[in-house]
Backbone as a printed PyTorch tensor [residue, N CA C, xyz], in Angstrom:
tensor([[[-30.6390, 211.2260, 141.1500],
         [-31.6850, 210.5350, 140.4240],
         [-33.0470, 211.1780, 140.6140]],

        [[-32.9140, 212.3190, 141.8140],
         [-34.4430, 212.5560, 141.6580],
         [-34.6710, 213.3230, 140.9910]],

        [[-34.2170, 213.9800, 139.3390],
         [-34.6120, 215.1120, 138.9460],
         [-35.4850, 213.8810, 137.6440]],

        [[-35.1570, 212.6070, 137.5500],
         [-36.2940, 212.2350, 136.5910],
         [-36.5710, 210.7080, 136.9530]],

        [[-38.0030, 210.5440, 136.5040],
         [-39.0020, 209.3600, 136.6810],
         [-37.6900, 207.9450, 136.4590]],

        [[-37.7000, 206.9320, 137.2540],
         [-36.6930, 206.1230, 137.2200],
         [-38.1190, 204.8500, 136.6160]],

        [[-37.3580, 203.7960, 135.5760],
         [-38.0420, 202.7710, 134.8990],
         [-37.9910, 201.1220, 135.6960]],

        [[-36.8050, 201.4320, 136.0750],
         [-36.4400, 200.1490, 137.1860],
         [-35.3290, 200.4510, 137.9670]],

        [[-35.4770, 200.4440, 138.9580],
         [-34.3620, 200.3510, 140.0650],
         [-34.0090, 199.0750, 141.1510]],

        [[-32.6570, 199.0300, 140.9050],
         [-32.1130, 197.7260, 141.3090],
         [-31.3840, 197.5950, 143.0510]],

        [[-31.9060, 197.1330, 143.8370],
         [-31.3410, 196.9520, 145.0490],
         [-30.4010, 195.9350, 145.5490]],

        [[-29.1280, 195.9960, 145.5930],
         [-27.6840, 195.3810, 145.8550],
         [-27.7350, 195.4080, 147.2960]],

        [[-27.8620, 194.4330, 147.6650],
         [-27.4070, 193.4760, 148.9420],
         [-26.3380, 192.9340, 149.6370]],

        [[-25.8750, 192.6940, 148.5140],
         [-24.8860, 191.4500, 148.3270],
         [-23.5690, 192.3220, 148.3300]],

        [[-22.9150, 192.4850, 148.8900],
         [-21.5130, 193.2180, 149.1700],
         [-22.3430, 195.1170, 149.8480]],

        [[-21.5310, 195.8180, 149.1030],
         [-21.5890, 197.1080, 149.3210],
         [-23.1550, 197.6330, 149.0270]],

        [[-23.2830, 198.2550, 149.9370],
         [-25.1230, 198.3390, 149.6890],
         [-25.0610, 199.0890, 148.2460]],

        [[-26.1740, 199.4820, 147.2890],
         [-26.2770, 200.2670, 146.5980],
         [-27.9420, 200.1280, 145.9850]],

        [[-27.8470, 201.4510, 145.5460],
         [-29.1000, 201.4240, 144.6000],
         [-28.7670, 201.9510, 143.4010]],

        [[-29.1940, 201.0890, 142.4170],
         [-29.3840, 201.7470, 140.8210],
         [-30.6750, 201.8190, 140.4190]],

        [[-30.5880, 203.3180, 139.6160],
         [-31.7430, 203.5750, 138.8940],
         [-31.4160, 203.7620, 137.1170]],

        [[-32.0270, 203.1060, 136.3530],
         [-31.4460, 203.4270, 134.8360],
         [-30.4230, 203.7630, 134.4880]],

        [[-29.8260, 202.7890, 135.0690],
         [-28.1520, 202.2560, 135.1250],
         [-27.2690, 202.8830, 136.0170]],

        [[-27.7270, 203.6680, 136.6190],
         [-26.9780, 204.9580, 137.6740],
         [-26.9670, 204.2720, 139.0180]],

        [[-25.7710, 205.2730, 139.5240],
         [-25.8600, 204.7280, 141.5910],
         [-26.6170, 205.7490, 141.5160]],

        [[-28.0060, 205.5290, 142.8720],
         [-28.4060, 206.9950, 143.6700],
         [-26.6110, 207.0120, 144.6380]],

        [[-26.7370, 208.2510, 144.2490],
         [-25.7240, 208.7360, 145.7020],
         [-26.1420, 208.5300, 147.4010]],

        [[-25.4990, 207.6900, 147.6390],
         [-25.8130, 207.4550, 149.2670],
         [-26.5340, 209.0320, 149.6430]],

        [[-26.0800, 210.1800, 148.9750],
         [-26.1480, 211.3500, 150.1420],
         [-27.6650, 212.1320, 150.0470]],

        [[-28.0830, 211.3740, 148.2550],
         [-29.4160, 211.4610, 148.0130],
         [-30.5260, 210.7440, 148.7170]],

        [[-30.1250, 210.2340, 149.9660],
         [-31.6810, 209.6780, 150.8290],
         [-31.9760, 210.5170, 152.2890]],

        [[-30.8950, 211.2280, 152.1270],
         [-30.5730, 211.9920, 153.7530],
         [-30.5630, 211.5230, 154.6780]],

        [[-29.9020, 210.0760, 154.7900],
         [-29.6210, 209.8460, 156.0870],
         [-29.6720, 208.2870, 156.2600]],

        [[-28.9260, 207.4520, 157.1050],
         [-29.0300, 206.0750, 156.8140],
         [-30.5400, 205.2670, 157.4210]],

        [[-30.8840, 206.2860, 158.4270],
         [-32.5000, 205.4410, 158.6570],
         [-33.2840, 205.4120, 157.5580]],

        [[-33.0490, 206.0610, 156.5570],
         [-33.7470, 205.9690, 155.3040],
         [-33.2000, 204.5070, 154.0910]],

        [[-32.0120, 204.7060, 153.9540],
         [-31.2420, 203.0560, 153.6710],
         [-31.3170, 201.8730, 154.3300]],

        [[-31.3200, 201.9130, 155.5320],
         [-31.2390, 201.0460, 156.4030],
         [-33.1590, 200.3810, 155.9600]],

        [[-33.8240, 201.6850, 156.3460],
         [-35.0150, 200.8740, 155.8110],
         [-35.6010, 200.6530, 154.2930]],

        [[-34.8430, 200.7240, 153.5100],
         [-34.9530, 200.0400, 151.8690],
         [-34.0080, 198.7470, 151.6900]],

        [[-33.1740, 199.1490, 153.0320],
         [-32.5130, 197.3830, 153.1540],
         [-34.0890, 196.5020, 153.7580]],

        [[-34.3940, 196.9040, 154.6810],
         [-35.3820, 195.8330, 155.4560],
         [-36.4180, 195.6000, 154.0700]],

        [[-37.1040, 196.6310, 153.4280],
         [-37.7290, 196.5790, 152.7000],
         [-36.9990, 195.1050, 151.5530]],

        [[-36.1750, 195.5590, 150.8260],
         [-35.6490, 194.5420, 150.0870],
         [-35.3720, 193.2550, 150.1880]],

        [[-35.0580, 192.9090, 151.8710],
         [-35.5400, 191.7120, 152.4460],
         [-36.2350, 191.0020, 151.7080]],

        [[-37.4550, 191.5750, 152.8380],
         [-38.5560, 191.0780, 152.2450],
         [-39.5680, 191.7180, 151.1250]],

        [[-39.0560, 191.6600, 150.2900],
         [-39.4920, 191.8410, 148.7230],
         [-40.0040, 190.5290, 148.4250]],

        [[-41.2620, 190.5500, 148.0440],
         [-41.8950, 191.2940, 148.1230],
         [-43.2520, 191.6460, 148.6940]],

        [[-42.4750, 191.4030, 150.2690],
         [-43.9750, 191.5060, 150.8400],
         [-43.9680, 192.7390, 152.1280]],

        [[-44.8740, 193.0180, 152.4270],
         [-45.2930, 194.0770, 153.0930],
         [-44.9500, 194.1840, 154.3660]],

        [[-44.2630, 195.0140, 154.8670],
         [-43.1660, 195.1680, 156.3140],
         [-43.6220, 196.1490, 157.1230]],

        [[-44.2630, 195.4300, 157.8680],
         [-45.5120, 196.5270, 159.2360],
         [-44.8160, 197.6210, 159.5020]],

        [[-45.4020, 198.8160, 160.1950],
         [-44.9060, 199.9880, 160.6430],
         [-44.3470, 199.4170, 162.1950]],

        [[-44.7730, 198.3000, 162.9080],
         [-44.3860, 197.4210, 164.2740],
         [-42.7120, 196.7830, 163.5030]],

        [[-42.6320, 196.3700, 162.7140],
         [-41.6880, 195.5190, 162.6890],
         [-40.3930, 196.7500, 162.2900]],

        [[-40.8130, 197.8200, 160.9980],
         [-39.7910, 198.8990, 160.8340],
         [-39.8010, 199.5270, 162.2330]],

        [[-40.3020, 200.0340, 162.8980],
         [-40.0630, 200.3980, 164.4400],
         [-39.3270, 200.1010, 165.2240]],

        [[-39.1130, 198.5850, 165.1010],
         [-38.0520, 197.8340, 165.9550],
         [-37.3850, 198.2210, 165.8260]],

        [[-36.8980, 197.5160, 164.4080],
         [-35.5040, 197.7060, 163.9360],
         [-34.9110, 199.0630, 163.8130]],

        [[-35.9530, 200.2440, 163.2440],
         [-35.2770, 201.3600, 163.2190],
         [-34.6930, 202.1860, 164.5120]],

        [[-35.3370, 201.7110, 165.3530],
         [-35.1510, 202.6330, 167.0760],
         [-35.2740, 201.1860, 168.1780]],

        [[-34.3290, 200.1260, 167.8910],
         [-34.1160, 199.2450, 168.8190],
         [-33.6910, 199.7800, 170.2210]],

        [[-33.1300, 200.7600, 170.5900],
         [-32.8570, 201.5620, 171.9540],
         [-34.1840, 203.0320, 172.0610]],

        [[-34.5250, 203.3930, 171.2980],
         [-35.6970, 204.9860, 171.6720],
         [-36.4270, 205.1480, 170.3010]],

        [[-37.6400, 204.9540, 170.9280],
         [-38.8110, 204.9370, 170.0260],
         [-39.1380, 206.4320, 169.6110]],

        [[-39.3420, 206.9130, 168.6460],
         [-39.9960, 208.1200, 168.7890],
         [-41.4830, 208.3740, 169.4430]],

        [[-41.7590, 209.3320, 169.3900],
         [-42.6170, 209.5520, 169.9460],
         [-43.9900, 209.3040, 168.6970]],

        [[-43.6010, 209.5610, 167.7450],
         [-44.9580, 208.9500, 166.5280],
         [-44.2880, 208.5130, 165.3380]],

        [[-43.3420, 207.2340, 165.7210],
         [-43.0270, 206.2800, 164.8060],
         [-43.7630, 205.8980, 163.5180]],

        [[-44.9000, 205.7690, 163.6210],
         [-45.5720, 205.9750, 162.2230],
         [-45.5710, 207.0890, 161.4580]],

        [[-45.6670, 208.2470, 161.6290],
         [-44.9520, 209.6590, 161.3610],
         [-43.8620, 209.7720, 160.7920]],

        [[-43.1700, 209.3860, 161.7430],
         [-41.3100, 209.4950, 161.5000],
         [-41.2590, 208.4750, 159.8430]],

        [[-41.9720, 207.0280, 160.1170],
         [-41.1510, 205.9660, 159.0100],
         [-42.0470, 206.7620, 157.7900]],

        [[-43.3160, 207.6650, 157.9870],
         [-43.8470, 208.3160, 156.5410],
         [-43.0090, 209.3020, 156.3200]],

        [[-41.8510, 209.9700, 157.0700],
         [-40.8640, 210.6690, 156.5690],
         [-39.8980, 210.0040, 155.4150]],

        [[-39.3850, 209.0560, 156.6060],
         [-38.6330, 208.3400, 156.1720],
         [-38.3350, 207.8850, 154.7600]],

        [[-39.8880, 207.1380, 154.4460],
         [-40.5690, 206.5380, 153.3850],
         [-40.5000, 207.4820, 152.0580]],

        [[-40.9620, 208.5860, 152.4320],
         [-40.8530, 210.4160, 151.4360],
         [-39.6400, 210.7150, 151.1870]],

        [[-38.4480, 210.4970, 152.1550],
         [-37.4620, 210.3430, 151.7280],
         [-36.6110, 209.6760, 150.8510]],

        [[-37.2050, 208.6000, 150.5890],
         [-36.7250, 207.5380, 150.2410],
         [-37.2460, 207.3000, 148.5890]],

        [[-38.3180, 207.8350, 148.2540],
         [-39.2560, 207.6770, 147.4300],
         [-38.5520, 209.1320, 146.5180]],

        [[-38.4490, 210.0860, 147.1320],
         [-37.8710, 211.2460, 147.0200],
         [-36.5080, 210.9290, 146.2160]],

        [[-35.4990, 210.4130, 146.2340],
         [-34.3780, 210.0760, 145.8390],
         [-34.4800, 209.2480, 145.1410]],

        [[-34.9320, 207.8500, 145.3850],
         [-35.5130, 207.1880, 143.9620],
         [-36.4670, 207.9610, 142.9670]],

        [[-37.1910, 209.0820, 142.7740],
         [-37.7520, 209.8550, 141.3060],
         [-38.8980, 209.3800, 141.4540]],

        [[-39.6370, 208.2550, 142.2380],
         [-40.6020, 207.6810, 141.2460],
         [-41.6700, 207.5430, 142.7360]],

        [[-42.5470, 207.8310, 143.0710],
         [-43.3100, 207.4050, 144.6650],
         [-43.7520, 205.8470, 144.6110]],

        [[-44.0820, 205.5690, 142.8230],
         [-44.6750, 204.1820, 143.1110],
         [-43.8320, 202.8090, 143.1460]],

        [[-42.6840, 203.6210, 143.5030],
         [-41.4090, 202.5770, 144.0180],
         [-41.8030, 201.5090, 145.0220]],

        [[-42.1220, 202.9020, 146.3710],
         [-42.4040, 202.1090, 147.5670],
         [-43.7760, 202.5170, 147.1530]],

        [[-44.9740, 200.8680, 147.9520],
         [-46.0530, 201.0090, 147.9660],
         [-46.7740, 200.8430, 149.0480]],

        [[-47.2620, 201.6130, 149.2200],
         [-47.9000, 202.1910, 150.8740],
         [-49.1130, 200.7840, 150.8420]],

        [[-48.9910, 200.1000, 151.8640],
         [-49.9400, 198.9080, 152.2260],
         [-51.1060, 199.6170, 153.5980]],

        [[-51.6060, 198.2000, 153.9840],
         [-52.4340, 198.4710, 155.0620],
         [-51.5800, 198.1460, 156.2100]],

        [[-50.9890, 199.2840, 157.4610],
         [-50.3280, 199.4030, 158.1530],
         [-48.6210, 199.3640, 157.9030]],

        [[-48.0850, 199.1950, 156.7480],
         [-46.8650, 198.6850, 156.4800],
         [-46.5580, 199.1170, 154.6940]],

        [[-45.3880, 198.7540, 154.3820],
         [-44.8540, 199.3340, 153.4090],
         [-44.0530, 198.0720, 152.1660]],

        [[-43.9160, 198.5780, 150.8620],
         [-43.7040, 197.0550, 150.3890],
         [-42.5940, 197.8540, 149.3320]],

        [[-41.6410, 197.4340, 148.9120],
         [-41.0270, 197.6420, 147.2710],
         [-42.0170, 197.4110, 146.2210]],

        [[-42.2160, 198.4380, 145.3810],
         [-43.1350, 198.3600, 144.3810],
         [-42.2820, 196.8920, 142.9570]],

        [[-43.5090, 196.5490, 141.7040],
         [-42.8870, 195.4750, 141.2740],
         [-41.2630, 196.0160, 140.2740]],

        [[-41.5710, 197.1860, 140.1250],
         [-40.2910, 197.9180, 139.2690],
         [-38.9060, 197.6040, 139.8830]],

        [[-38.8380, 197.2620, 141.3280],
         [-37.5640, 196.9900, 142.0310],
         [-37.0700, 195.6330, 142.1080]],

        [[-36.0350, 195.3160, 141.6230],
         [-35.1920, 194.2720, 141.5760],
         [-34.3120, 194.0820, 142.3490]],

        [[-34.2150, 192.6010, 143.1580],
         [-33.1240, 192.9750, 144.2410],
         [-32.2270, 191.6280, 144.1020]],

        [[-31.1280, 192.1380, 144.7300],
         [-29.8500, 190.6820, 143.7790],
         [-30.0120, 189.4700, 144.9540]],

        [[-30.2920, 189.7000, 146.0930],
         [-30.6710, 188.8160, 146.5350],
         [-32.1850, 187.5440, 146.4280]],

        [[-33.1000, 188.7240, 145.7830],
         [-33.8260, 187.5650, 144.9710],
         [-33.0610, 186.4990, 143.8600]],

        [[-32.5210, 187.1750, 143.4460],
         [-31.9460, 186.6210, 141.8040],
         [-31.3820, 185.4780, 142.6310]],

        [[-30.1320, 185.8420, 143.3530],
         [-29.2670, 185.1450, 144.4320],
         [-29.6340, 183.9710, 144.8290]],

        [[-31.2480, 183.7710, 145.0140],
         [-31.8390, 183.2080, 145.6790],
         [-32.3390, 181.5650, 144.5650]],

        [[-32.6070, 182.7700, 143.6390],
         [-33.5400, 181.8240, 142.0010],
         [-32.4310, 180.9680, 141.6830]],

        [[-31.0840, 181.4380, 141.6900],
         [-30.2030, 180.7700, 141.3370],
         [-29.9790, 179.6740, 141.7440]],

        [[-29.6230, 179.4960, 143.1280],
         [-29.0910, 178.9500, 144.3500],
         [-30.9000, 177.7410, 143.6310]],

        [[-31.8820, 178.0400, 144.2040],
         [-32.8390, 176.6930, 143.6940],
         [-32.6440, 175.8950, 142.6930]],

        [[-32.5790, 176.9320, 141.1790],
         [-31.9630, 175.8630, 140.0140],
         [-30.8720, 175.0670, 140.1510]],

        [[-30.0820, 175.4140, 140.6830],
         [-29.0580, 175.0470, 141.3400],
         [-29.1060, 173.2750, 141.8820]],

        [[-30.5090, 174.0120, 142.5100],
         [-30.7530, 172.3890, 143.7790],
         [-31.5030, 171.1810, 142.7460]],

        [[-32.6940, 172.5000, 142.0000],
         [-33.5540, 171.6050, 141.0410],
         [-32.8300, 170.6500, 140.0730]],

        [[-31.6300, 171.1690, 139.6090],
         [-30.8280, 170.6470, 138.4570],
         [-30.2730, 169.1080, 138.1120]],

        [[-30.8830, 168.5480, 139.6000],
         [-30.2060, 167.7220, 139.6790],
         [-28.5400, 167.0000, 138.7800]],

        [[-28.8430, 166.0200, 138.7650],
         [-27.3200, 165.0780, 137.5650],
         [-27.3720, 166.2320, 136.4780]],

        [[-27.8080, 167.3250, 136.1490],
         [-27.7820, 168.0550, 135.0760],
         [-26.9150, 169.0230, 134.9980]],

        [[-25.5270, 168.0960, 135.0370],
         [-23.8140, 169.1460, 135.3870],
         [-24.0510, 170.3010, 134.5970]],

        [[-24.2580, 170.7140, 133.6530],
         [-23.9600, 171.9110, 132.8910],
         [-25.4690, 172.7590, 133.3890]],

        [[-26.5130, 172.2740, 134.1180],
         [-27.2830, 173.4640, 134.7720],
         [-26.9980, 173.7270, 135.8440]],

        [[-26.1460, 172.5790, 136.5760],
         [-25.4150, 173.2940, 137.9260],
         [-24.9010, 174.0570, 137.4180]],

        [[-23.5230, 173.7390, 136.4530],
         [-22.8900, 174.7950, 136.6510],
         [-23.0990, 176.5920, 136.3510]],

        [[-24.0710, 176.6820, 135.1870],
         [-24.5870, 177.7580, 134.9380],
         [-25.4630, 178.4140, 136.4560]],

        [[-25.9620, 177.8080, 137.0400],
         [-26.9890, 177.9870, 137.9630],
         [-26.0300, 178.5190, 138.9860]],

        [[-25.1900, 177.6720, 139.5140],
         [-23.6660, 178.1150, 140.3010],
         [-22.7920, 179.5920, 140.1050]],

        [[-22.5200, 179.4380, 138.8040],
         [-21.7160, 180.1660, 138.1980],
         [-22.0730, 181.4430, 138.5030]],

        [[-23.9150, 181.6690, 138.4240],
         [-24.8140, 182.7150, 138.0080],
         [-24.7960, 183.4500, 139.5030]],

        [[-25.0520, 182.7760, 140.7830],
         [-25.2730, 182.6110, 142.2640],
         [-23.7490, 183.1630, 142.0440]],

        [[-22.8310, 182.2450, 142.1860],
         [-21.2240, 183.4770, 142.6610],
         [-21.0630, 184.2020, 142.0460]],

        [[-21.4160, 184.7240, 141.2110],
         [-21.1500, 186.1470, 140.4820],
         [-22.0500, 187.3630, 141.0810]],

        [[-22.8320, 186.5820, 142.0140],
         [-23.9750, 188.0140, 142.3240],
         [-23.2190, 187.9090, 144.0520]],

        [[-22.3290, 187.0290, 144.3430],
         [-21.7840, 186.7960, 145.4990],
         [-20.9330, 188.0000, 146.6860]],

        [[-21.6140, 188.6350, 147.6320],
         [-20.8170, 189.3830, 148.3970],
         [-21.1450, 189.3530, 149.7060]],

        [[-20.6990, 189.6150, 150.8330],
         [-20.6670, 190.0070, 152.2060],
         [-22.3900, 190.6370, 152.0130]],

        [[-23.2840, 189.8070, 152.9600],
         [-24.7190, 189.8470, 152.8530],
         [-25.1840, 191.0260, 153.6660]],

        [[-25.6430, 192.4690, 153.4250],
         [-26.3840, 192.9640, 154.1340],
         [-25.0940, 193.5430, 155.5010]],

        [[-23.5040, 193.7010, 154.5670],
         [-22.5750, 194.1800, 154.9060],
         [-22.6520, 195.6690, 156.1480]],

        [[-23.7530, 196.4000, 155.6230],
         [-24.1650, 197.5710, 156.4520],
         [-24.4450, 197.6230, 157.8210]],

        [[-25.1650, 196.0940, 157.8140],
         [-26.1630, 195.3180, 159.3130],
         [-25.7760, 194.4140, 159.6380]],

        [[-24.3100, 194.2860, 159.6690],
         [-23.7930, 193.1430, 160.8680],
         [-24.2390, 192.9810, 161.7370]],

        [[-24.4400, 193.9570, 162.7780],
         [-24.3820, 193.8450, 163.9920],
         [-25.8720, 194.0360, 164.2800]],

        [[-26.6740, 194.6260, 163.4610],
         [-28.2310, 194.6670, 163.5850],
         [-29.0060, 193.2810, 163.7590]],

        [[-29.9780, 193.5590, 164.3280],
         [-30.7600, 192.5440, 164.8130],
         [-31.3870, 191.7910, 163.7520]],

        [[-32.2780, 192.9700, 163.2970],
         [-33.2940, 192.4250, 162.2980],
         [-32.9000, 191.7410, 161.1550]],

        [[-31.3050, 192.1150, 161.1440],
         [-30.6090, 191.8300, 159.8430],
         [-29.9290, 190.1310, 159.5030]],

        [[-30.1950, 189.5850, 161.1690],
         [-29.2460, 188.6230, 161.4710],
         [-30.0910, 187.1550, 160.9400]],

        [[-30.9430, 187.1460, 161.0300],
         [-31.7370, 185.6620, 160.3690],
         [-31.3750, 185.9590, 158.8230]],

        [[-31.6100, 187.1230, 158.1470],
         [-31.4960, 187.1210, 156.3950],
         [-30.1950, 186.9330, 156.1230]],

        [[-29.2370, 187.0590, 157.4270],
         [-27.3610, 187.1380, 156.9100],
         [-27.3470, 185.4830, 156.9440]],

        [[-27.9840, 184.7320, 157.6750],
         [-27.4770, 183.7180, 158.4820],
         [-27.6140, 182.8830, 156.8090]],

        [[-29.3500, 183.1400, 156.7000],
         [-30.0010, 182.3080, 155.6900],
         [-29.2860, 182.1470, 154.7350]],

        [[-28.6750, 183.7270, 153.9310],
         [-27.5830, 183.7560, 152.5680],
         [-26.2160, 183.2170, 152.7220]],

        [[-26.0850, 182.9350, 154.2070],
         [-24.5420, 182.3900, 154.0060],
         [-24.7500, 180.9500, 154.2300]],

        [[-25.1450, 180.1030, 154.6220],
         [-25.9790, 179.2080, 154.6500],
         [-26.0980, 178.4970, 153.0290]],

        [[-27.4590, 179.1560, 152.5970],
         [-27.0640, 178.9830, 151.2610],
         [-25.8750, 179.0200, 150.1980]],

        [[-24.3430, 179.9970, 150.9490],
         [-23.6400, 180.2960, 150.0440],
         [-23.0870, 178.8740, 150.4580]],

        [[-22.8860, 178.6590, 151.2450],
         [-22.1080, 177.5420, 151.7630],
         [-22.7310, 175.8610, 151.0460]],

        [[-24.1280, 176.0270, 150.5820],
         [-24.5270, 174.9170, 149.5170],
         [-24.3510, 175.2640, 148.0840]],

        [[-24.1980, 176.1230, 148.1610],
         [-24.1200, 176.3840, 146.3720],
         [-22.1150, 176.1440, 145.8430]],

        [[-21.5520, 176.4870, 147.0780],
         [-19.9820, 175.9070, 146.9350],
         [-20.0450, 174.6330, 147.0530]],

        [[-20.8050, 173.7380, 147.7740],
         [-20.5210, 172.3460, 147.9270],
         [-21.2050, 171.6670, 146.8490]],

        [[-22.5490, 172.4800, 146.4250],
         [-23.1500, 172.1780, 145.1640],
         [-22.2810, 172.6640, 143.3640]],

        [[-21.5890, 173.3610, 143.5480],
         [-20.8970, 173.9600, 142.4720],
         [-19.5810, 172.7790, 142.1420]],

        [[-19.2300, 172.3830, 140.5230],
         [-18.3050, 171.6980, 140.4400],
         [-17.3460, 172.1250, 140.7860]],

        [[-16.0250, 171.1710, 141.1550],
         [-14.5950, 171.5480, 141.6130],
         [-14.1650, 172.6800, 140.4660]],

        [[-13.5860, 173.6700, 141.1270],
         [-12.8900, 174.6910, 140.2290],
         [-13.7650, 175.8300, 140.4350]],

        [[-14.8540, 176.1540, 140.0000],
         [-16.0360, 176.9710, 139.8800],
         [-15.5760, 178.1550, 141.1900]],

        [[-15.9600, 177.0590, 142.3050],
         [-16.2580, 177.4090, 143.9010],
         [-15.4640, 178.4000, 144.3410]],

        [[-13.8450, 177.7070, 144.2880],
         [-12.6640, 178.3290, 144.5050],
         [-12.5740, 179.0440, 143.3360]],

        [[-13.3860, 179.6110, 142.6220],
         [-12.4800, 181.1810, 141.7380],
         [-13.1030, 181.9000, 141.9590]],

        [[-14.2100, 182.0030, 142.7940],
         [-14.4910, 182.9730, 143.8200],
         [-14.3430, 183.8620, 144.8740]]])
């Protein structure tokens, strides 16, 4: 994807990590390396707000810090920006780094759903669309970062939620999932 300007690129969460750009996968092998994925996962998190160079630090070198961690994550970041086509993807903040507004991530959507969902009240046919919409974007959360730290409050939160949107979803729906 990096030989041209990408219009929107989409960040998948939700099962098998991935990124699309104008309908395409980037190739995992196009970021050089998973500290570079790993941090467009954290990024996508929290989409869309701005993720300190302290907090990517943690998570990226939870056992050995580099020696100029702010350095390293502006590699990182070049890398990353580099393979997505476009720099104003990621947007360089004050101390920290953000997904620019062009990036879409299924766990937002995931998220919009799962509320209409709640908002809908007695309004069976917006549950069920609202439901329907939420398990279809449905996979193993942030599958990459089981065992990661930083990863473990955003896994907890989406399964959590998955677990209301089945009890919220009419009989039948839930189970054809």
């Amino acid at each position: 994807m990096a030989s041209g300007m990408m219009c929107e690129v989409h960040l998948q969460l939700l099962g098998r990590f991935q990124v699309r750009g104008n309908g395409q996968e980037v190739p995992p092998s196009a970021f050089g390396g998973r500290k570079v994925r790993t941090l467009l996962r954290m990024l996508a998190v929290r989409n869309p707000d701005l993720v300190t160079h302290e907090i990517l630090t943690e998570a990226l070198w939870p056992d050995r810090v580099p020696a100029d961690p702010v350095g390293t994550i502006g590699v990182l970041v070049n890398r990353a920006r580099s393979a997505l086509g476009d720099p104003s993807l990621i947007v360089t903040g004050s101390g920290g780094y953000a997904l620019g507004p062009e990036c879409t991530v299924d766990i937002v959507e995931y998220l919009r759903f799962a509320e209409r969902a709640r908002q809908a009240g007695d309004d069976h046919a917006a549950v069920l669309r609202a439901c329907g919409s939420a398990l279809a974007l449905w996979g193993e959360p942030l599958a990459e970062d089981t065992y990661s730290d930083w990863a473990r409050h955003p896994r907890e939160r989406l399964q959590q939620t998955q677990i209301e949107i089945c009890q919220r979803a009419p009989k039948g729906l839930a189970g054809a999932r």
